[in-house]
N, C-alpha and C positions, 0 to 999 in steps of 0.2 A: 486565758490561752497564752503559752509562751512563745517567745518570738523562736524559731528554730535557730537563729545565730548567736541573739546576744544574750538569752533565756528572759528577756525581758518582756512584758507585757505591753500592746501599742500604748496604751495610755502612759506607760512611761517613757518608751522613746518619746512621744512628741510634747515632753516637759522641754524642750530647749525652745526658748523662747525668740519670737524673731525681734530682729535688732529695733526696729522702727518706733515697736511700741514705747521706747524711752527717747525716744525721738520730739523734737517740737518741746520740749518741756526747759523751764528754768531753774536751774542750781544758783541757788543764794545761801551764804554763810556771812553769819555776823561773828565779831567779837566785839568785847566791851573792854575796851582799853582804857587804863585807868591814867590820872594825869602823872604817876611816877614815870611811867614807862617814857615818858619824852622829856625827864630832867637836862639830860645829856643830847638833845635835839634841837632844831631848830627850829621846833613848834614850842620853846619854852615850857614855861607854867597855864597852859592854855585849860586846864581843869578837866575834866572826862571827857572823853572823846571816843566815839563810836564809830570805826569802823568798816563800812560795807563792803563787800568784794561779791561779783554776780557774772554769773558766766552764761550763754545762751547756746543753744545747737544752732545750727544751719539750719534753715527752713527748708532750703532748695535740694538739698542732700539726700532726702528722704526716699528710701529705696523701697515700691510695690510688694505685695507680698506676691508667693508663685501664687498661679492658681492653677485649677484643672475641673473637669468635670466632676458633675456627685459622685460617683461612684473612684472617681480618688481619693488619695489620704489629702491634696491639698485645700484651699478653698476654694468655695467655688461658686459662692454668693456675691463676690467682692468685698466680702464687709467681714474681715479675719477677726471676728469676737467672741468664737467659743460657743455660737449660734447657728445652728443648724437645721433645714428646714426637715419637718416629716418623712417627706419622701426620701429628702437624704439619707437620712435617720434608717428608713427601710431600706435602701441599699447596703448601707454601712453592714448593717446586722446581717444580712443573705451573704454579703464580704467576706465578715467575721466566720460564719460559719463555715463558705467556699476553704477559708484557710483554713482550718482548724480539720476538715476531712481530707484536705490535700496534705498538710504537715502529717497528720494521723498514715496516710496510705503512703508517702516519701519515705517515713519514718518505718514502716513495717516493712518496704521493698528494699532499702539501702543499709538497717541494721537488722542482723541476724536475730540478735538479742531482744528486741523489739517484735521481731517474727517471734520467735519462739514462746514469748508471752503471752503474744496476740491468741497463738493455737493453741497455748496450755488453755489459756482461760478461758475459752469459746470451749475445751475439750472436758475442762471442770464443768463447767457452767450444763451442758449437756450431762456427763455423768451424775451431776447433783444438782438436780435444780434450786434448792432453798440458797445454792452459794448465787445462782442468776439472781434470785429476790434480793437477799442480802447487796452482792453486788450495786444492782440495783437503786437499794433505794439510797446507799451511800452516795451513789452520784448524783440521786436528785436532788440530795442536802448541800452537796459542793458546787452542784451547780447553779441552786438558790442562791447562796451565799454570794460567790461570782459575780450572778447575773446581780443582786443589790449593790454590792460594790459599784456595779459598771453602772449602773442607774444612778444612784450617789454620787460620780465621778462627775453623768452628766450634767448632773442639777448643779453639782459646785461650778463647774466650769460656764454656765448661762449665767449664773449671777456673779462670776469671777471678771472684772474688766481688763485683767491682763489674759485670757482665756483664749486660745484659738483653735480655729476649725478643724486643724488639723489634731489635736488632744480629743476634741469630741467625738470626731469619727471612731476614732480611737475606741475610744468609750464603748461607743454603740459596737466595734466589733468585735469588743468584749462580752457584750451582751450578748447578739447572734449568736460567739461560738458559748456561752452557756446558755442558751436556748437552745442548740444543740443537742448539748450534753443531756440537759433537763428529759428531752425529747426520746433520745438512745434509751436512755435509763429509766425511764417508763416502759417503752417497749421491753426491754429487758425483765421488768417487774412482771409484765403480763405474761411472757412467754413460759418465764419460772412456775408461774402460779398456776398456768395451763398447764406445763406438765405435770405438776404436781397432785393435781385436781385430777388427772387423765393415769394418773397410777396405779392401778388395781389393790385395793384393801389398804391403800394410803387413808391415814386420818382427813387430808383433806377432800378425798374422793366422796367421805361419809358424812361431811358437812351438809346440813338442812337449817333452810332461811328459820330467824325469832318469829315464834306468832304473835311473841309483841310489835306493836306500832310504833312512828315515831322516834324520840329519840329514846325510846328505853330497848325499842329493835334494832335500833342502829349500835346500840352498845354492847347489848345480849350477841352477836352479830361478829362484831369486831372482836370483842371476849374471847368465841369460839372460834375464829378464823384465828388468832393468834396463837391458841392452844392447838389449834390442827398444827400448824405451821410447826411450832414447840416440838409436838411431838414425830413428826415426821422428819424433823430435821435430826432431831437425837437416833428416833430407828431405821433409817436410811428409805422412807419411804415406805416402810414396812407395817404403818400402824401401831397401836398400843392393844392389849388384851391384860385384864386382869385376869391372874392365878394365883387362888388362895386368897384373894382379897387383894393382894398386890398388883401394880400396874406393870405389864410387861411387857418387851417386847415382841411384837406378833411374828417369830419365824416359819411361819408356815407362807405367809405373803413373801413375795420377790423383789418388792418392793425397784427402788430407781436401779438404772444401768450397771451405775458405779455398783452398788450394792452387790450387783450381782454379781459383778466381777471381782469384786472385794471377796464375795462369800467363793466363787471358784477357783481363786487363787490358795483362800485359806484352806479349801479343801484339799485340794493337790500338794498343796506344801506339806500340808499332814501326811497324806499318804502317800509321798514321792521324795518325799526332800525341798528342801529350796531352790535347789537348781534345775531339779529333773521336774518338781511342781509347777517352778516358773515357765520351763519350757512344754510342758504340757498346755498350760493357759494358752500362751502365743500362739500356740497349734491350734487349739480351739480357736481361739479368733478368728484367725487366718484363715480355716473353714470356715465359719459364718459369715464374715466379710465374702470368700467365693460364693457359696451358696447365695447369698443374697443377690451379685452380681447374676451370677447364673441362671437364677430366675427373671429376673428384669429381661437377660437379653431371650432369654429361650421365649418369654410373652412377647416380646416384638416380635420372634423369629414367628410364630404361630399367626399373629393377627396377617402378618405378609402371607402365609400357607394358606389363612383363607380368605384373601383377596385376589389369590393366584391364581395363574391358568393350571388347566391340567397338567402341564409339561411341568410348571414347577413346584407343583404337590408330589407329581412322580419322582421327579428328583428329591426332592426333600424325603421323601416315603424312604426311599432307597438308601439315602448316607444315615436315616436313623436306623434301616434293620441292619448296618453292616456293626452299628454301635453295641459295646459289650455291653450288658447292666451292670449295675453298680458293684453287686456281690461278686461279679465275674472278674470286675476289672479292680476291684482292692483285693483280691485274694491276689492276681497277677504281679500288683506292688509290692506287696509284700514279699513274694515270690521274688522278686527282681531285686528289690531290697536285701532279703539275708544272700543270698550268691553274692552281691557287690561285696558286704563287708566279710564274707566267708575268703573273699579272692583278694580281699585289701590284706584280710590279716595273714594270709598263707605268703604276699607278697614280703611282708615286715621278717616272716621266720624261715623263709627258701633263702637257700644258699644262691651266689652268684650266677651260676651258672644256668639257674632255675627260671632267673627273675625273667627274663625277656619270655619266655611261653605263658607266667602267671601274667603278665603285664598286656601282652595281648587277649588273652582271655579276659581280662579287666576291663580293657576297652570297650570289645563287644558286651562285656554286662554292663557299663554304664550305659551302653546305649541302648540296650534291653531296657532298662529303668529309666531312661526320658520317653522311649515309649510307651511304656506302663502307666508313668504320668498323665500322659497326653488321652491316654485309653482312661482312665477313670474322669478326667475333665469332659470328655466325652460323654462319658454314660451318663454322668451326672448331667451336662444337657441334656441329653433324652428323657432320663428321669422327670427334670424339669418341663420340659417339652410337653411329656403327657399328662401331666396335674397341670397346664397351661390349655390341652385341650377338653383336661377333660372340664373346668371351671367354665370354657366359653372364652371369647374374643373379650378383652378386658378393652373400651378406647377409652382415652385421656376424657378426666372431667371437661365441661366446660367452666372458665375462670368466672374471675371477678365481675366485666360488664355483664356476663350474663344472669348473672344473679342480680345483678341494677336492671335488666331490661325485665327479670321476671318479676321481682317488686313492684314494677312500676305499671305493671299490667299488659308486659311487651309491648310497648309503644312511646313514644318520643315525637313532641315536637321539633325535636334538635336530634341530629343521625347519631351526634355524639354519645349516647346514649343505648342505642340498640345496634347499630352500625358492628362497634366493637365485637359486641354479642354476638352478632351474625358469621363474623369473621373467626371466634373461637368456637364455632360451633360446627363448621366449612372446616376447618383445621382438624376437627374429630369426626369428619364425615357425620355428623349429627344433622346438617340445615338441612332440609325441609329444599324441593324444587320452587316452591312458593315464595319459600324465604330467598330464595337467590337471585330472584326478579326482584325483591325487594331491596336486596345489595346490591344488585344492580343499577336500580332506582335512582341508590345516591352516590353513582359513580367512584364507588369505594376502589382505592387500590391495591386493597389485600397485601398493606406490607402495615397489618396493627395502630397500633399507635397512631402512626402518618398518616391514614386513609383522611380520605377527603371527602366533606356530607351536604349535598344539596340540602337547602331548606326546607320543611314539608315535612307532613305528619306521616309516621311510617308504623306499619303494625307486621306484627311477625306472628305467624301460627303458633297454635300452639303442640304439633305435634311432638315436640320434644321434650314438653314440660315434666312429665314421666321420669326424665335421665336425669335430671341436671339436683 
């Protein structure tokens, strides 16, 4: 982890050594004076003669080293030798890491550059997962690497007696922030591997365990998971199919995101141009991106319609029959579209005297054409709206504890445990009247995480076991 100011690593700033330690110590130098040397002396002919000269420090001189708590870079044992106890050691490293995601997030909010990395590579990583693997496992090799250095660091510097506290800290929060890294970049591995596994007619999807045993399964195993990998990363997610005996690749699958869009760009560029292709893609997006939105909110707007009173289903009944459908309100764009550029271009070729009536008549068809906008984002909620009712009231899963409280046989001798569960399950109107004498129980404060659990064995029904 580098320092963000001086790109150096702690372990190397705290190579400056404190003065003390050459402290207390004796400097002695001899020569060996031979008996010419005092021909012309007043020690005559006195034969060899030796010498000594010895110099001592101040004993009284001696300057304390700083010190500070564990969880500083100083010492904090009293005894500054490069010796540090465990628990320090465990702070140092949760340090090292605090820095290393604080520099990481400083480092993405204060440079552009940084930013823009950060979202390319989160934006790859998404459109192709084998670059998340790849990725990946490169960091868990750097960050091996790191983390021994930093281990190595610290073993030199315990058996080093010029060695101090404040190097070793160091050390250790070099290690943290590549435990860290190790840590990211594992989860990164798995995520890639999920998606890639989760890709429809992806070679990795069509992976099945060796029925060999042991380690001739464990290598049958690896063999074929590196060959999926191989080949999914060459045909973008799309599988291999042999034709003709040759191995090929499968374009009938859709394989990863990117892919897709790789393949709908190439399409449109052929039958449009590069520029009128490009901007077809973007268009497409653009659509999908709303539609996606669209849906999301039209399902909340539904699940509120049937929680509602009468008054505000009737309202809601009402601003959807005033809504166009879709074929209504794109035919109307369109419509409002050619008048704009029919009245743009009449503007560019009418004489002076013309412009000011083209230009008002322009006006109102631009605003004809934000209305027409507004009328198809409309329809298209309604659209939404009705394949929202017509599916059914969709409510949020319930999370993570609750899937620990159904494990575990919905019960806890510790609230911590089901407590949570209770509280995402209250949040999707799922608990049970049973269950909320039971949160009640243990004085939970319904704000997650924080809630607070009497002691005592607590059991939750199981009427929701169905949903979850």
């Amino acid at each position: 982890m580098l320092n963000s100011i001086t790109s150096a690593s702690p372990a190397e700033i705290a190579k400056q050594k404190q003065a003390q330690k050459s402290q207390n110590q004796v400097n002695s130098s001899y020569e060996y004076a031979p008996d010419w040397m005092f021909e012309n002396s007043n020690a005559g002919k006195v034969g060899d003669n030796l010498q000594v000269s010895a110099s001592s420090t101040d004993t009284n001189n001696t300057t304390p080293a700083e010190t500070g708590d564990a969880f500083s870079d100083k010492c904090s044992d009293g005894e500054d030798d490069g010796r540090i106890g465990f628990g320090t050691a465990l702070l140092q490293m949760a340090k090292g890491a605090g820095k290393s995601i604080v520099n990481t997030v400083v480092g993405i909010a204060t440079d552009p550059k940084k930013a823009l990395l950060a979202a390319g590579t989160i934006a790859a990583c998404t459109l192709c997962p084998p670059l998340a693997v790849g990725l990946g496992a490169v960091g868990i090799a750097t960050g091996v690497i790191s983390g021994a250095k930093a281990v190595g660091k610290a073993v030199e510097l315990y058996n080093d007696p010029n060695g101090t506290d404040a190097e070793a800290k160091a050390a250790f929060q070099d290690l943290g922030a590549a435990g860290l890294q190790v840590g990211v970049s594992v989860a990164g591995v798995k995520a890639g591997v999920k998606a890639m596994k989760s890709t429809t007619g992806s070679s990795m999807s069509r992976l099945k365990p060796s029925k060999q045993t042991g380690l001739k399964g464990a290598a049958e195993n690896s063999k074929n998971t590196l060959k999926a990998f191989a080949e999914d990363a060459v045909s973008g997610g799309r599988g291999m199919t042999r034709v003709n005996g040759k191995l090929k690749i499968n374009v009938e699958n859709t394989g990863y995101k990117g892919t897709q869009i790789y393949t709908k760009v190439k399409t449109n560029i052929k039958n449009e141009g590069i520029i009128q292709g490009t901007k077809t893609t973007l268009t497409e997006a653009g659509n999908k991106i709303t539609q996606t939105i669209t849906a999301k909110t039209a399902q909340k707007e539904y699940n509120r319609y049937e929680k509602g009173s009468a008054e505000t289903k009737a309202k809601m009944d009402a601003d959807l029959k005033d809504y166009k459908s879709v074929s209504e309100a794109k035919t109307g764009l369109e419509n409002a579209k050619t008048k704009v550029n029919d009245l743009t271009k009449q503007l560019t070729d009418a004489a002076d005297d013309a412009k000011p009536g083209i230009q008002e008549q322009l006006k109102t068809a631009r605003s004809e054409l934000s209305t027409a906008k507004q009328d198809l984002a409309n329809a298209q909620y309604k659209q939404a709206f009705e394949n929202a009712k017509a599916a059914g009231p969709q409510p949020k899963q319930p999370g993570t504890f609750t899937k620990f409280a159904k494990d575990s046989g919905y019960s806890s001798s510790f609230g911590a445990l089901t407590a949570p569960a209770a509280y995402e399950l209250q949040k999707t109107n799922e608990v049970s009247n049973y269950d909320m004498v039971q949160l009640g129980k243990m004085n939970a404060t319904a704000t997650g995480s924080q809630s607070r659990y009497t002691p005592g064995m607590y059991e939750f029904s199981h009427d929701w076991m169905d949903k979850i």
